[in-house]
LUMMARDREN-181029 format. One record per residue (C-alpha): x, y, z; residue in three letters. Coordinates in steps of 0.1 Angstrom, whole numbers, plus 5000, padded with zeros to 4 digits. Example, Ala and Ser with C-alpha at 12.3 -4.5 7.8 and 13.67 -1.06 7.14 Angstrom:
% LUMMARDREN-181029
512349555078ALA513749895071SER
This chain:
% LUMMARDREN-181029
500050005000UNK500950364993UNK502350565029UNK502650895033UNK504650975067UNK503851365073UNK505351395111UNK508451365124UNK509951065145UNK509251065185UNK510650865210UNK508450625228UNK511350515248UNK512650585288UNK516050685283UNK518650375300UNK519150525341UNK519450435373UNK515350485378UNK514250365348UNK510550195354UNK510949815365UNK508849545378UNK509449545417UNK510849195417UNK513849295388UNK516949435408UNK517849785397UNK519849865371UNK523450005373UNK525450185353UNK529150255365UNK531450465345UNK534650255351UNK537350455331UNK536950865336UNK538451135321UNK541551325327UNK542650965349UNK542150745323UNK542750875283UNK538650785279UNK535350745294UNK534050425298UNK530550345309UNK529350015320UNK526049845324UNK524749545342UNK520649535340UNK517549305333UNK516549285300UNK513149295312UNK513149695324UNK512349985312UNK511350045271UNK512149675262UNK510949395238UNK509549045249UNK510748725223UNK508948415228UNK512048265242UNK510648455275UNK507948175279UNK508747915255UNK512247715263UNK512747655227UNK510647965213UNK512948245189UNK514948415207UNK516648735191UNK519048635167UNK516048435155UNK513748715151UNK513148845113UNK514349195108UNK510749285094UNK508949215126UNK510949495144UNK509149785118UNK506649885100UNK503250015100UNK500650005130UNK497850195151UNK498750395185UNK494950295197UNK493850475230UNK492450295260UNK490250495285UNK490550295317UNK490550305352UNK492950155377UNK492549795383UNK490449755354UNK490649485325UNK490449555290UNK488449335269UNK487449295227UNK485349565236UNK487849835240UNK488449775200UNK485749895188UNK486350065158UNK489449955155UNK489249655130UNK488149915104UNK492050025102UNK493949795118UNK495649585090UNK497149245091UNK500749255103UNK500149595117UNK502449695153UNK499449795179UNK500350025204UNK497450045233UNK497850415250UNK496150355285UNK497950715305UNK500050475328UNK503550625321UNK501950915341UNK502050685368UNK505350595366UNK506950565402UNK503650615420UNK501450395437UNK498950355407UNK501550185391UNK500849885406UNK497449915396UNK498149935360UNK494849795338UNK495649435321UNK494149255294UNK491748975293UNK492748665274UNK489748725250UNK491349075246UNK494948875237UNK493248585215UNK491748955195UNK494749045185UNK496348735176UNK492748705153UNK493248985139UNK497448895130UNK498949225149UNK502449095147UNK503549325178UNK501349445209UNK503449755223UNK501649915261UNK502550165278UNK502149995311UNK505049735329UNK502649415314UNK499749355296UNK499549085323UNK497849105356UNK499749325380UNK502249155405UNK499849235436UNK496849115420UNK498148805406UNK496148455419UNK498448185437UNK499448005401UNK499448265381UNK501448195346UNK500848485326UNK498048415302UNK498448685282UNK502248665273UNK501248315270UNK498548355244UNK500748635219UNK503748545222UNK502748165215UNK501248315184UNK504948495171UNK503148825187UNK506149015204UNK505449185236UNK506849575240UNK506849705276UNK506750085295UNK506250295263UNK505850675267UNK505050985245UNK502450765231UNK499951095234UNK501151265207UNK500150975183UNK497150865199UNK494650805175UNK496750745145UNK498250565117UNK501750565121UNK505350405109UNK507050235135UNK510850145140UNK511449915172UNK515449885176UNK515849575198UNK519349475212UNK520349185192UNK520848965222UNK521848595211UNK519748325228UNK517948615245UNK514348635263UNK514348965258UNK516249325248UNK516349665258UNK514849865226UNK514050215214UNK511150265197UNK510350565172UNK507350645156UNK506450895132UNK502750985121UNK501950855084UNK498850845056UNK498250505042UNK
């Protein structure tokens, strides 16, 4: 199909820091400059973190032992066109099919779909652990309807970690990413494209044998 992108490229990323958004049970991140300037002849930064904080990217490999992991992952499912679709909800809520409405008239097969609930606002408050989740009907949608990448702006589309049931095993990671549908965490800036058709360009970590990668995602507003 024809695309006409007509706005520039924003950032839906966190930047990589110290208080980066993380689920409580990942340790924090650090990042240690080990070589500095005028003792050493350069700067030198290192890093030791969970894949799993901040803006990142899910592969399967996170629930499936012998799912694709990174190096595994096709180049084209990291980009491409999609739908920033938002989500009016209220804390502790679920979304279900209904929340689509409307949306199968422009959402095209192998589209990205990025749901834009408000929760980055509630980054590093107590309403972040009472971030809305979806419903398993709401996951078995999009696999239906062949979005090859769910992108939220919350830390999981999963249940939150205080309201999850003695077994829980994350149904919904379960259901997309059996599916090939890759999981993006903690987006922000998604308010400037809500509503819209846009291009997006999700630049994983190419992590061998990895469950998942630190990314930056860009997206830019686009006709089609």
């Amino acid at each position: 199909a024809n695309t006409t992108v007509v706005g520039a490229w924003v950032d839906l990323s966190h930047p990589l820091e110290p208080g980066m958004p993380r689920v409580s049970f990942f340790p924090q991140p650090r990042f240690e400059q080990i070589m500095k300037m005028p003792d050493h002849p350069l700067n030198v930064t290192e890093i030791q973190m969970v894949v799993h904080i901040g803006t990142h990217l899910d592969s399967p490999r996170h629930f499936f032992s012998d799912g694709p992991a990174f190096e595994d992952i096709p180049l084209e499912r990291l980009y491409g066109p999609g739908i920033v679709w938002p989500v009016d909800v209220e804390p502790d809520s679920l979304i279900e099919p209904n929340y689509f409405n409307g949306l199968e008239k422009i959402l095209n097969p192998g589209d990205i779909l990025a749901l834009n609930t408000g929760w980055r606002a509630h980054v590093h408050t107590p309403l972040s652990e009472r971030h809305p989740a979806l419903s398993v009907e709401a996951a078995r949608w999009i696999v239906a309807h062949q979005v090859k990448m769910l992108a939220v702006d919350m830390p999981t589309p999963d249940l939150p970690v205080s309201r999850r049931p003695d077994g829980f095993d994350w149904p919904v990671h379960h259901c997309l990413l059996a599916d090939g549908v890759l999981v993006a965490e903690h987006l922000r800036n998604l308010d400037a494209l809500a509503g819209q058709q846009v291009e997006f360009m999700v630049n994983a970590l190419n992590i061998e044998n990895a469950d998942g990668a630190p990314v930056r995602i860009l997206a830019r507003n686009m006709l089609r």
